[in-house]
N, C-alpha and C positions, 0 to 999 in steps of 0.2 A: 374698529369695525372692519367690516371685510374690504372694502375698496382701498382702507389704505392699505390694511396685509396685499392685498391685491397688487398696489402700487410698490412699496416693498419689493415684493416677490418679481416684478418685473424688472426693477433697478438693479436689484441686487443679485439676485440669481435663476430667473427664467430660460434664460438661453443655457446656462451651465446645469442647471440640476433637473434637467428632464424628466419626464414621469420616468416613476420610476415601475409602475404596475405596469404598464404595456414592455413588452421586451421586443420590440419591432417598430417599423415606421406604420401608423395609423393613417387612416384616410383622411384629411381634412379640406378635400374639397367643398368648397359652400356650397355648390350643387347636388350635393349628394345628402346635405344635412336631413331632409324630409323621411328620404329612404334608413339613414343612420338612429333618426328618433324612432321610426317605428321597430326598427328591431331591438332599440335600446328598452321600447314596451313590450313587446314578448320580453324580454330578458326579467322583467321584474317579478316572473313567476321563479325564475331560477334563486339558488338556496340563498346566498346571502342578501341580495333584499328581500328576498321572503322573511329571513331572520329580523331584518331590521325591522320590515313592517307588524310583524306580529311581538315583536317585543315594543314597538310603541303602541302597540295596540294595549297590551298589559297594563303598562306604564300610564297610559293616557286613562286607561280604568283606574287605576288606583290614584291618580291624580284627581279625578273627578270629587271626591266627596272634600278634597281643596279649594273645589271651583271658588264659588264665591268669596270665601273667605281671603285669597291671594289677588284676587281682583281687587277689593275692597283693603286689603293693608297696602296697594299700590296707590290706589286712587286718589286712596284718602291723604295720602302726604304729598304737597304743594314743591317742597326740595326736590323728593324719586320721581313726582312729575314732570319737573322741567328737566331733571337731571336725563331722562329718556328721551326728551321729546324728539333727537335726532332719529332715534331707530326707527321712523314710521315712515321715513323719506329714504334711510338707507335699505332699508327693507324690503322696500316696494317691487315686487317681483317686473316693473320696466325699468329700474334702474339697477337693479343685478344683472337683468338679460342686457342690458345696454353696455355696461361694462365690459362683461365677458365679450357683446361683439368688436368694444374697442379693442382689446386684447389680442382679437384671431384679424381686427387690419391692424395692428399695430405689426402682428408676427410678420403679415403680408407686407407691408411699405419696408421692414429692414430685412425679410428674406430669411427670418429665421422661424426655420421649421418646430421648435423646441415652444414657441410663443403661439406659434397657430396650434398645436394640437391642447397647450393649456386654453386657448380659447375657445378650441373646436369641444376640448371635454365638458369647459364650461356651458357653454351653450347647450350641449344635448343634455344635461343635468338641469339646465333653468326648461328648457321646453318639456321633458317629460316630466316633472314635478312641478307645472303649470297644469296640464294636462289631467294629471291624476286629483293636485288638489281644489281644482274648481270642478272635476267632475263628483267629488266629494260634497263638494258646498253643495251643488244640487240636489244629489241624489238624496242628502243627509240634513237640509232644510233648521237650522238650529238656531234660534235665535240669541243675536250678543247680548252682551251684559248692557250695552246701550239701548237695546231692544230691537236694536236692526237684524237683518236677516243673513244667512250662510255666515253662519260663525265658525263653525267646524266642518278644515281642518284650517289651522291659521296661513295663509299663504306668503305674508310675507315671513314666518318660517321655515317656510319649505325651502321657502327662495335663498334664506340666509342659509341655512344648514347646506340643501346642497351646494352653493360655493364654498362655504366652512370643510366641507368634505373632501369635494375634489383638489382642496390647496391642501389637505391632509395628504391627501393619496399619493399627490402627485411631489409634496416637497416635502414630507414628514410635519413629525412632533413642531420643530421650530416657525412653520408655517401653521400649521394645524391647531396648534394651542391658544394664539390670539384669533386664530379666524372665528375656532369655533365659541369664543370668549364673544365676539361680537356680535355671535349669531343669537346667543342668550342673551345680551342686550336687546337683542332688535324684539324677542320674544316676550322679557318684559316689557317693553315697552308697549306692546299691544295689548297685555293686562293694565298698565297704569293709566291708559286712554280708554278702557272700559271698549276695547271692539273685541277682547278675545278672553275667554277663559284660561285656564292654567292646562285643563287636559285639551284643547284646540291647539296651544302651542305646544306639547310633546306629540302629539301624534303629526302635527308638521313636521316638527323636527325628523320624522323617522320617517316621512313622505320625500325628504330633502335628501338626508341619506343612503335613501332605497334608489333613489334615483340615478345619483352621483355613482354609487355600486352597479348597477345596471347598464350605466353609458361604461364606466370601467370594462366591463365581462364584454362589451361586444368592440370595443376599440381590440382589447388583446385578439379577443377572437379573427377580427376582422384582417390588422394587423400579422398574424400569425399563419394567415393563409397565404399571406404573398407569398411563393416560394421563390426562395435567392437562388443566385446562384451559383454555380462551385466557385470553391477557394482559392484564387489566386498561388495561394500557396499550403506547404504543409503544415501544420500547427508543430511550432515546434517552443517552448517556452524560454523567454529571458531566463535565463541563473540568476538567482537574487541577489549575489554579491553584485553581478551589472546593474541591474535594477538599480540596488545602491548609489553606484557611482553613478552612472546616465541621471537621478536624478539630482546627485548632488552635483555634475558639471552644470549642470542647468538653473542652479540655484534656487531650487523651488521653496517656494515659501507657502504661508496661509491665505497670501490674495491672490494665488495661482489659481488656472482652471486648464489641470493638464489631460490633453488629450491623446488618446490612446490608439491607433488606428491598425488593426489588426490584433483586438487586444486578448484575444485568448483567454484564460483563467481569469482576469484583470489584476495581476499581479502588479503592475504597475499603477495603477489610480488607485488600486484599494493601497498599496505601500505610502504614496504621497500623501492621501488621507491620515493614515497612521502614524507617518513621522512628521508629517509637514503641517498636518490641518491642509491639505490645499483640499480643493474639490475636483472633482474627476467625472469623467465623462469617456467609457469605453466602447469602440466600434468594431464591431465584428460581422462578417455576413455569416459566419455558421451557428444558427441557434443553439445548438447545443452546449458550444463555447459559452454563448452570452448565459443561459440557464446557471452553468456552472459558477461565472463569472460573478452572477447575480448572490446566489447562494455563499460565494465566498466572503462578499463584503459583509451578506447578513452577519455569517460566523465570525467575523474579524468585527462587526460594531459598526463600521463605517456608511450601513445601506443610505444613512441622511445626505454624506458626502460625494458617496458614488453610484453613477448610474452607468447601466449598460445597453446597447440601443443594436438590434441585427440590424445592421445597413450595409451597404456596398459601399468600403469608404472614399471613394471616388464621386458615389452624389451626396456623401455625408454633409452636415452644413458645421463647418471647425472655423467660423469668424470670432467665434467666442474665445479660444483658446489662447491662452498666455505660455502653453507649455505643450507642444507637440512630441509623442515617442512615437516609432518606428522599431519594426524588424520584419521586415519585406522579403525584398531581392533589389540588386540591384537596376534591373529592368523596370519594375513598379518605382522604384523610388523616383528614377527619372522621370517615369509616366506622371508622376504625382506631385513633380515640382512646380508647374505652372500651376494646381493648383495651391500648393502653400501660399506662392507667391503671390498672389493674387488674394485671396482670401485673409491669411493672415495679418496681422495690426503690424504696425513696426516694433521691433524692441522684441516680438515673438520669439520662443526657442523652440528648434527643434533639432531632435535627438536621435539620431541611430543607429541599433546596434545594429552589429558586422558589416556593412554594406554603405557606403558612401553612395553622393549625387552622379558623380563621375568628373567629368575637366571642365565641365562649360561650371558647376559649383563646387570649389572647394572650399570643405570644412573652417570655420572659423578656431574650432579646437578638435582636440582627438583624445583621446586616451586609450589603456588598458585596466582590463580589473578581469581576474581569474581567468587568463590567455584569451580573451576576449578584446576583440579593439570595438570600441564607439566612438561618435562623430557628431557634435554640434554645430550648429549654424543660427542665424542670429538674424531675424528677415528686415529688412531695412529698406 
């Protein structure tokens, strides 16, 4: 079900595989969550939860003349009934919101930005699709198959889809496919208890989705108005043949998380991707780079592996990284040594072409590859 994808997702790849739909740093200040859900409800007039809504709306018609009958093949079997009885506790739209608030202080207690904004997405996902689906049970008064009241639309639905969703958005298919596996769990499971019909859980489902879609469109929006500012330097691209070699001095493998800081086209984390399996994580303050960047991985297959984030990578958060590239100047590079040092884990590598730290750090290795020198180092 979803808490443990949830738990998963934080162990395993939370801080490395950042949303990947926002291409900017989001606001996730907790103070400002009130003002963030109400625009995240304007927003659900805009196309794609419109789409979601009115296709569950279809959906949830054509399910309808199921009702009974799916209620009643769940009920009726003593095995499908115990075998659900969890999805009514993990369901329950205060222990999905409770979760996602673990999440955004969990991001907050280890400082990583990457954790608060999956919790900050979570949470504006569980409040507007609270919001929309208990203002449904009112207005729409339907009584359950148990004969209790506000059947429709099923809320702990809502509740499961929207986190099913936003672990779609934000980690792909391999996150997405068991969350949203759980979410139809917790769906039946409200048939096999007799509180919900078949068509009250697909029009949740599309209430949950609409939501998670809606907090999506105003994080980017929101996100996408900071304006950065100018580029340290001029975009000029690694040669691939360096690419190559920088990555292979560094010995990157598939439990890498290499990050990329000025990363341009992301020739470099989508390539590690490619040859390495590692996952990747690209910084750039010029959006139009990261657009590009973003667009590359799609066409190369990689977009699960790599993500790309406009930030200034000076307040970038790289504690996650196993695998640091570089190609600055050598002015930045020295700006930007206290923070490697400080931030990165020991055993870290970090890579750069052309340009060394200067005398107070010298290179643990160096090489050439197509008249090109580069320069690892090895944080200890």
């Amino acid at each position: 079900m979803m808490i443990p994808v949830l738990l998963a997702v934080l162990a395993g790849q939370a801080p490395a595989t950042a949303p990947q739909t926002p291409t900017a740093v989001a606001d996730t200040t907790f103070a400002r969550l009130p003002a963030r859900v109400l625009k995240d409800l304007e927003r659900l007039a805009s196309r794609t939860p419109l789409i979601a809504l009115a296709a569950g709306g279809v959906a949830a018609a054509a399910a309808h003349p199921a009702d009974a009958r799916s209620v009643h093949s769940l009920a009726n079997s003593t095995a499908v009934e115990h075998a659900l009885d969890a999805g009514s506790v993990a369901g329950d739209g205060r222990v999905q919101s409770g979760a996602a608030a673990a999440v955004y202080a969990v991001g907050l207690a280890i400082g990583s930005r990457p954790t608060q904004e999956l919790g900050t997405a979570l949470l504006e996902a569980q409040a507007v699709e609270g919001i929309l689906a208990q203002g449904l049970k009112y207005a729409a008064p339907r009584h359950r198959p148990d004969g209790g009241r506000y059947s429709f639309p099923s809320g702990h639905s809502s509740a499961a889809f929207a986190t099913a969703d936003v672990l779609l958005r934000l980690f792909g298919w391999k996150a997405g496919i068991p969350a949203y596996a759980g979410a139809a769990y917790i769906g039946a499971s409200r048939m096999s208890e007799r509180r919900h019909f078949l068509s009250d859980v697909v029009f949740g489902a599309a209430i949950g989705i609409a939501a998670s879609r809606s907090a999506a469109h105003h994080a980017q929006t929101q996100s996408q108005a900071i304006p950065p500012r100018p580029p340290d330097v001029f975009y000029v691209p690694t040669p691939q043949p360096v690419v190559d070699a920088m990555l292979k001095m560094a010995r990157v493998t598939d439990k890498d998380v290499v990050y990329d800081l000025g990363c341009g086209d992301g020739r470099i984390p989508i390539t590690a991707a490619l040859k390495y399996g590692a996952r990747g994580v690209g910084i750039d303050i010029d959006p139009k780079r990261i657009e590009e960047a973003t667009e590359n991985a799609k066409a190369a297959g990689v977009a699960d592996k790599v993500t790309f984030r406009t930030q200034d990578l000076f307040d970038s958060d790289i504690h996650d990284a196993t695998v640091v590239t570089l190609y600055l100047l050598p002015s930045l590079n020295e700006k930007l040594m206290p923070k490697l040092k400080k931030e990165l884990k020991p055993g870290t590598r970090v890579i750069s072409h052309a340009f060394d730290m200067g005398a107070t750090w010298p290179p643990d290795e160096r090489g050439e590859a197509d008249g090109k020198s580069y320069y690892l180092w090895i944080i200890r």
